[in-house]
N, C-alpha and C positions, 0 to 999 in steps of 0.2 A: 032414674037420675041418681036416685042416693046410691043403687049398685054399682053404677058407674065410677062415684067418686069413690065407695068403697075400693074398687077395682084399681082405680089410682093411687090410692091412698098406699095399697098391699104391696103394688107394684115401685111406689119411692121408697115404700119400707124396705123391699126386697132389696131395692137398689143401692141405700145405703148401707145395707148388710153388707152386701156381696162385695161393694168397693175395696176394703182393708184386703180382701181375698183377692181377688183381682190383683191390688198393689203387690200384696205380697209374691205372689207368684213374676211379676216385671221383674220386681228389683233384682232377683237372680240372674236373671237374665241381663241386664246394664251393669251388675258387678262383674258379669265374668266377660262380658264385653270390655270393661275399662280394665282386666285383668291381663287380656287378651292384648290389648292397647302398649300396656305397660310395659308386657315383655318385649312389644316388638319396638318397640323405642330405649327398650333396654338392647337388644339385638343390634339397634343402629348404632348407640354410644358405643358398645364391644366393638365392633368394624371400625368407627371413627377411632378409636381408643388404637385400635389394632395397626390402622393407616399414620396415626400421626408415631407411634414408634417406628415405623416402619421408615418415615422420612427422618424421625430423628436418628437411629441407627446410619441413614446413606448419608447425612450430613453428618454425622461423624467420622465416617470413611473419606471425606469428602476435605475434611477439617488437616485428619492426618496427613494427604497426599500435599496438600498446598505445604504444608509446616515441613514434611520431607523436602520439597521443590525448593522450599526459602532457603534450607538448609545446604541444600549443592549450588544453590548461587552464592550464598557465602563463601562455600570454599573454593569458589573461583570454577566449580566443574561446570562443563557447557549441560544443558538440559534438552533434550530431544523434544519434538514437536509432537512423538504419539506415548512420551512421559508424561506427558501433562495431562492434569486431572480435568475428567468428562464430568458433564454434568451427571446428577443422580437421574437415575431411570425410577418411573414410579408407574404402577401397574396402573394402565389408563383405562382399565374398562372398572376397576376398583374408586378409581379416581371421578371419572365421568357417572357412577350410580351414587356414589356421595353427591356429587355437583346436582343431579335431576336429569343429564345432560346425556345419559348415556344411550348406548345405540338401540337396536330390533332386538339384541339379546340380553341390553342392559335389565328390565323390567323384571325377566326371571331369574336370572342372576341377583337381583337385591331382594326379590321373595325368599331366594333357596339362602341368602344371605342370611337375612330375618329370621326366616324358620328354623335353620339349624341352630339356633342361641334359644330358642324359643322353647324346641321340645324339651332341653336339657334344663330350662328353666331354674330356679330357685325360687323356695315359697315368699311369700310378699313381706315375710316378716323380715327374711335376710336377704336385703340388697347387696347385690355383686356392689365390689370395692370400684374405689377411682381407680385405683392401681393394679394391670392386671398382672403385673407382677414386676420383679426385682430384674430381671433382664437388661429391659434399655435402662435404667439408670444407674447401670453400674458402666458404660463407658462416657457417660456424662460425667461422672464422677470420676472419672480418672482424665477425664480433658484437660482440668485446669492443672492438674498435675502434670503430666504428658507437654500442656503449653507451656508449665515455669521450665522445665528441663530444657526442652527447647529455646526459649529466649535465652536459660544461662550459656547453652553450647553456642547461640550467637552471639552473646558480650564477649564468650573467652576469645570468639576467633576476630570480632571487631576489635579487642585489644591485640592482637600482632598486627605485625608490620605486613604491609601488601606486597607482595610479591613483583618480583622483577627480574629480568635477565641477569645473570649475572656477570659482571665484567670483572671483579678483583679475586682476588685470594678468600677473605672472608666472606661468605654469604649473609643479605641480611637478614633474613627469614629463617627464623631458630626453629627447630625440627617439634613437631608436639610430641608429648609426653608419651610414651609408650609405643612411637614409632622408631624403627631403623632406617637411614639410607647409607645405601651403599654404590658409591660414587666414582667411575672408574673413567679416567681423562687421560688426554695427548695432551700433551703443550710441544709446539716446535717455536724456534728462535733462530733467526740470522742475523749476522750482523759482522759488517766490513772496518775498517779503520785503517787507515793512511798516517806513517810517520816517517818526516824527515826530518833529519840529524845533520849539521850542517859543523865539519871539521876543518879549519882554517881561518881565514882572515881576508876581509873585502878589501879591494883598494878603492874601489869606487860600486856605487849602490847594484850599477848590474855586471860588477866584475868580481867571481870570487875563486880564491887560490886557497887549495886544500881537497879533501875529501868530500863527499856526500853519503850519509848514509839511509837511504830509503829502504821502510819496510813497510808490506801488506800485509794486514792480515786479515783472513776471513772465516769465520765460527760459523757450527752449525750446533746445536745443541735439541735431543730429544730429548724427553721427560716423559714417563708415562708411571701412572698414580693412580692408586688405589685411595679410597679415602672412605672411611667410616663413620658415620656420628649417629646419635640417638638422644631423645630429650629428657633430662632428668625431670623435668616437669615441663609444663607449657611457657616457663619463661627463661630456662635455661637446659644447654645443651652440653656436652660434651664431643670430639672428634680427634681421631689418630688417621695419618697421613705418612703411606709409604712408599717412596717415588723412585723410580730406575732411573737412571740416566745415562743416557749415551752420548756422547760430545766427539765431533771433527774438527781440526783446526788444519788450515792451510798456510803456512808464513812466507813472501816471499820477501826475499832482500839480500841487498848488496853488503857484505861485512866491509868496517872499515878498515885501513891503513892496508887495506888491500892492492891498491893502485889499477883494480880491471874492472871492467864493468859489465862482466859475466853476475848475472844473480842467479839463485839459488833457491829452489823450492825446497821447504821442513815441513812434512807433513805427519802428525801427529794425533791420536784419537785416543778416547778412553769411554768404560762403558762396567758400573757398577752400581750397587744398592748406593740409594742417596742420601741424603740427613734424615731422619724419620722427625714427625712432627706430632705435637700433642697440645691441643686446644680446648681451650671453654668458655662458652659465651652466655651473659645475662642481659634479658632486658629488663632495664631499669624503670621504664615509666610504664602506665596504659596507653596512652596517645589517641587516637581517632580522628575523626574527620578534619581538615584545618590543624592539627595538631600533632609535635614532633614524636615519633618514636627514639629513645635513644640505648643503642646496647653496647656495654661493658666485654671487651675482650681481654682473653690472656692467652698469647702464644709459646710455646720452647720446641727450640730446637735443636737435634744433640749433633752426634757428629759421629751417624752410622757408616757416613759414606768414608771414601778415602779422601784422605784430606792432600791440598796441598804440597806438604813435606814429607808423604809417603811414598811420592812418586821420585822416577829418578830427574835429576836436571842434567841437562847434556853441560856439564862445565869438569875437566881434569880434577882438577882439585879445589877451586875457589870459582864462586859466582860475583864476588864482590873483593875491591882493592884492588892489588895489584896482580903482574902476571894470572888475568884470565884468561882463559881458554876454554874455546868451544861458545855454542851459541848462546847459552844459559837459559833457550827454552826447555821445558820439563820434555822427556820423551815421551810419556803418558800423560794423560788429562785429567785431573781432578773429577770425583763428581761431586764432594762436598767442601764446605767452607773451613773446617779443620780448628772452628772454635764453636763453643757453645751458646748461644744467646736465646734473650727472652723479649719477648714485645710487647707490649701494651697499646690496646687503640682504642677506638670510641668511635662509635658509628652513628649517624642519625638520617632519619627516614622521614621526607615528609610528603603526608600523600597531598595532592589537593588535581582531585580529577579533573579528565582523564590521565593527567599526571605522577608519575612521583619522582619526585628531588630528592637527594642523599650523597652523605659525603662521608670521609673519614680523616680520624685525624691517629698518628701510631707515631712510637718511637721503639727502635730499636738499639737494642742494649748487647753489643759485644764483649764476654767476658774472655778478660787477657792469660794468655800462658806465659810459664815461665822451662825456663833450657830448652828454647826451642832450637832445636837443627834439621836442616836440610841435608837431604841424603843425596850428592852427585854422583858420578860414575866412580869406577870400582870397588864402591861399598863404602866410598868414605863419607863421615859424617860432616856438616862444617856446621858449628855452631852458629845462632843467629842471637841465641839470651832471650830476652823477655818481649814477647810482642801484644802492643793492645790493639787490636783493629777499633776504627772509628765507630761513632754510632750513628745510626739513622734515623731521621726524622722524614717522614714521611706522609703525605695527604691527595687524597682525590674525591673527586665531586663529579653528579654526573644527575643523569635524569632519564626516567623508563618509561614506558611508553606503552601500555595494552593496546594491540591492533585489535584484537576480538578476544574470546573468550580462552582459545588456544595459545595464540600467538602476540608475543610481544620485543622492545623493541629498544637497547639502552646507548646511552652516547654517554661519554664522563672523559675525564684528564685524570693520570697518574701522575705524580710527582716524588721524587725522595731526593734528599740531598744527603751523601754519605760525605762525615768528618775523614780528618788526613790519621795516618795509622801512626803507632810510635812505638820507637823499638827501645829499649831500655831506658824509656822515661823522654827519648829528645823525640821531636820529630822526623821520619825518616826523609830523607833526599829526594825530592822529587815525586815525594807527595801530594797531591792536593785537593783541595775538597772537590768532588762531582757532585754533578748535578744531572737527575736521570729523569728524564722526561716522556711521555707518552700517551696520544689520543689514540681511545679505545671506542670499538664498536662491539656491541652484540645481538645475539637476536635467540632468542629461546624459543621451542615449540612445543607444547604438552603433547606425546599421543593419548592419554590414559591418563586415569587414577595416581597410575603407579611409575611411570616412565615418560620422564619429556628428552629432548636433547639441545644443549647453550654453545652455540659459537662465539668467538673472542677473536677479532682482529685489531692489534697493534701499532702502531705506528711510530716509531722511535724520532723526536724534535729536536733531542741532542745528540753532541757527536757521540756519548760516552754510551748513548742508550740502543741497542737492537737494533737493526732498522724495520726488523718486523716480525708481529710474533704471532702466533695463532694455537688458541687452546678450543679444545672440543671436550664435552664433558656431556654424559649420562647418567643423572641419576636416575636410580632406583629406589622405593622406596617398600618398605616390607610393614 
């Protein structure tokens, strides 16, 4: 019995010996296990690490496309349906081994995932960083950057005025800064007029003893212009305008104290360089949504064309007084006004969608000459003295209309009313004020960027105005 206990006794002796040895020998063994552990959940953050740059980089790609897109619907340009930005693509067998989710070859694919981080390891004392590096955060870093530029390029373009067909002389959408357009137009113009001259004495309202003198006449007038402008900044422009003109005139009528009543066709035409013109326009406020744009004009215009009193007038010696002779139309047609003026307008734009309303209000300023004479046939001169042509005051109103992206659509009224002219100080005979009237349609179409084309039809409401006119214009824009 006592050897037995002895025997037990040796045997828990032994056993507490050998226990610390035993342990010690484990714990190697579950340190290199939790070591083993460690890397591969180090392994997993480097892939997650790896996947979530991966989607930050495609949602920054993702960021830019939209911010481009906002920015050609700003400038009114249409947007294609395979321009538009796709969603990010993200590697879905990389995606479904992060989720658990993945398929028959996801399981060795996230082992060989694991393990390549694993062999390359670092020892336990230096943990890999959060960051596996400087890469993706450097276009995070230029986002906000990239987005303030962007929002500023759309404050500048929501402060100009919106775009519209254009029906008048002045455009009201001022060119941006460091662009040219180069602007090449037809304008044609007809227009008839009926005058009868009634020489004698009525004895009774439908009995008249005397003469009659009726005259027609009928204009044709082409125009064709060159026009240039470029923006000295994005609120102000400049533009030089060089126009040809070609003009027909048909006169028919009976001469008085003739006693026959044989009439007589005069037909006369003229065809040269026209007044050149030179413009600049500011706009004055910001404006925006509900709110008026208004821009500042200044026009001159000189007197390249032939004026007037260059040409011959079919009269012997005198157009005026006594003993005239001849018809005292010119033989040739002017193509300029033979005086120098300046104009002043003011234009305002107001959008309020899908609409925009706009109008303008301008006066023109005729500066007078002095020894002015007329040159009739055989070379002779006949003085006329001092002449002031009237001034014009003039306004139209109107409203445009976007059909779609490309195409849009303007209706407006011209008006001017020209003062009576005066020749050395009195008013001359048989002057009087006009008044020039006309509803205008247009309709513009963008093809491009860089090239739309604007029709302009006319329609003259008084006797004094065209009865119809039609401009075509393309611009270009560089």
């Amino acid at each position: 019995m006592s050897n037995h206990v002895a025997r037990l006794g040796a045997a828990g002796l032994a056993a507490m010996l050998l226990a610390p040895v035993a342990a010690a020998q484990e714990a190697p063994a579950s340190a290199q296990d939790k070591t083993a552990e460690l890397a591969t959940l180090k392994a997993e953050l480097a892939a997650q690490r790896e996947l979530v740059d991966k989607l930050m980089r495609e949602l920054q790609a993702q960021r830019t496309k939209i911010e481009r897109i906002e920015e050609r619907r700003d400038g009114a340009q249409p947007v294609l349906a395979e321009n538009l930005a796709q969603p990010p693509r993200i590697d879905d067998s990389l995606l479904s081994e992060q989720r658990g989710t993945g398929g028959q070859n996801g399981g060795a694919q996230g082992n060989n995932v694991a393990q390549a981080p694993a062999q390359n390891q670092r020892p336990p004392s230096t943990p890999a960083p959060l960051n596996p590096g400087p890469a993706p955060s450097q276009p995070a870093a230029r986002a906000p950057a990239q987005a303030q530029n962007n929002t500023a390029t759309r404050n500048q373009k929501d402060q100009r005025p919106p775009e519209v067909a254009p029906l008048f002389e002045a455009p009201g959408v001022l060119t941006p800064r460091g662009k040219y357009i180069l602007e090449p137009a037809l304008q044609f113009g007809y227009s008839s007029s009926n005058r009868v001259a009634l020489v004698g004495y009525t004895v009774i309202p439908a009995l008249l003893i005397g003469l009659v003198d009726v005259r027609e006449v009928k204009r044709n007038t082409f125009t064709g212009s060159i026009t240039g402008r470029t923006g000295l900044s994005n609120r102000m422009e400049v533009e030089v305008k060089v126009p040809y003109v070609y003009r027909s005139d048909a006169t028919v009528s009976r001469e008085i104290f003739t006693g026959t009543a044989v009439e007589r066709v005069f037909d006369t035409s003229g065809k040269d360089l026209g007044d050149i013109e030179i413009a600049g326009r500011y706009q004055l406020n910001n404006g925006g949504p509900d709110k008026a744009y208004y821009i500042g004009g200044l026009r001159y215009k000189s007197v390249t064309g032939k004026g007037p009193f260059e040409v011959v007038t079919d009269c012997q010696t005198r157009c005026i007084g006594e003993n005239v002779t001849g018809t005292g139309l010119p033989l040739s047609l002017p193509t300029g006004s033979g005086f120098h003026s300046l104009q002043g307008s003011l234009t305002w734009l107001f959008p309020s969608d899908p609409a925009v309303f706009f109008g303008n209000l301008s006066y023109l300023h005729n500066f007078k000459r002095s020894n002015v004479e007329r040159l009739v046939r055989n070379g002779i001169r006949e003085p006329l003295g001092e002449l002031a042509p009237g001034g014009i005051i003039g306004f139209n109103f109107g409203m445009g209309l976007a059909l779609n992206d490309k195409a849009s659509l303007s209706l407006g009224y011209d008006h001017s009313t020209v003062a009576r002219m005066k020749q050395n100080g009195r008013t001359v005979p048989g002057s009087v004020r006009t008044q020039l009237g006309t509803l205008l349609l247009g309709y513009s179409y963008r093809f491009n960027d860089k090239r739309s084309l604007s029709v302009a039809v006319g329609a003259g409401v008084t006797r004094d105005t065209p009865d119809v006119s039609l401009t075509v214009r393309m611009p270009l824009s560089f």
